[in-house]
C-alpha positions as CSV (number, residue, x, y, z in Angstrom):
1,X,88.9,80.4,89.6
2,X,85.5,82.2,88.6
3,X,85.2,83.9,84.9
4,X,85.0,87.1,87.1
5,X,88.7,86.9,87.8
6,X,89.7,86.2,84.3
7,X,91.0,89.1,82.3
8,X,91.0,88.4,78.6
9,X,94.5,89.7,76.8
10,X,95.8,89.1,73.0
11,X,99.3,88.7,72.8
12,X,101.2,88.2,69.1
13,X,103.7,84.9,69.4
14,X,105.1,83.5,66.4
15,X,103.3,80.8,64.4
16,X,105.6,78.1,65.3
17,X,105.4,78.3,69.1
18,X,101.9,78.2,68.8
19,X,101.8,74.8,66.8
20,X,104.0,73.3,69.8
21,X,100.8,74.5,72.5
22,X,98.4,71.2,72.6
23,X,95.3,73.4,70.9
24,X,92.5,71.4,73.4
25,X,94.5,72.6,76.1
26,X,96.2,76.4,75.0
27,X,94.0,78.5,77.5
28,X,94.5,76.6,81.0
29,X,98.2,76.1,79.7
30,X,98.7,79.7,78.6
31,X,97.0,80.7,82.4
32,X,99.2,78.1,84.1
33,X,102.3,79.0,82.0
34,X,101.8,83.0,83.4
35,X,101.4,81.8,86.7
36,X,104.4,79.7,86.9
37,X,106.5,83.1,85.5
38,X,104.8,85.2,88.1
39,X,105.9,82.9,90.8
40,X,109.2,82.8,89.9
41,X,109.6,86.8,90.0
42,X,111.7,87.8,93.3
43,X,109.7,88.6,96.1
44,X,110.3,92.9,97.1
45,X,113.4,93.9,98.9
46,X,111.5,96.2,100.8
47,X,111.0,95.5,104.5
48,X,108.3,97.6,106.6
49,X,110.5,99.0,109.7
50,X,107.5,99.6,112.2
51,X,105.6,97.2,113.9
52,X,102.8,98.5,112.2
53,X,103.8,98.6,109.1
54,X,104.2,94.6,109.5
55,X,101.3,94.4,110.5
56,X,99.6,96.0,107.8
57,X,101.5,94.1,105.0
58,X,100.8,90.9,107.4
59,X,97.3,91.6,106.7
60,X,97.6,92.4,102.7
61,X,99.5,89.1,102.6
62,X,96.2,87.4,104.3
63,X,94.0,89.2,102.1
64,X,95.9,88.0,98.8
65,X,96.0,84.7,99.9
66,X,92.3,84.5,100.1
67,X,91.8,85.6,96.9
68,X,91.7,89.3,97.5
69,X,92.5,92.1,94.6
70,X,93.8,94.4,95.4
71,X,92.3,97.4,93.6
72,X,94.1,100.1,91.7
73,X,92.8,104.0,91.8
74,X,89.8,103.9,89.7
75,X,88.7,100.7,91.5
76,X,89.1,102.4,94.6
77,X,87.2,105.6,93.7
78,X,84.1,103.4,92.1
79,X,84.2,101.5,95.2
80,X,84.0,104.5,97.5
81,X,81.4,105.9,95.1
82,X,79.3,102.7,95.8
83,X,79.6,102.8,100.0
84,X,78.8,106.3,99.4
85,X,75.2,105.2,97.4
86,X,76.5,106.3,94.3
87,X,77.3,109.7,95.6
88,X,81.4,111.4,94.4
């Protein structure tokens, strides 16, 4: 994991839980500990119905698994804006 692909966040917990988090460790166990509750959300219901829409979240799926990030509207429009030479 590169520093690129960190996000830092500040989150209030009380005093006490924070005493039972080994201090040398509380960053990768914090990361770890987000992880392990992201992985345990259910996977979507939704199904594509097409072949191509398989296919397209086939290759999403292959993308994410490589470490792809997927990029949300502004990230989108600065990253036409940059294909485009810095022209909107």
């Amino acid at each position: 994991m590169t520093s690129a692909s960190l996000q830092a966040v500040t989150v209030k917990i009380p005093l006490s839980d924070l005493r039972r988090i080994p201090e040398p460790n509380r960053s990768e166990f914090i990361r770890s500990a987000i992880s392990e509750k992201l992985a345990r959300q259910p996977a979507s219901q939704w199904k594509p119905k097409t072949a191509m829409g398989r296919k397209l979240v086939a290759l999403r799926e292959k993308f994410i698994r490589s470490g792809g990030e997927l990029l949300d509207s502004e990230g989108i429009a600065s990253e036409l804006k940059r294909r485009r030479g810095g022209l909107a």
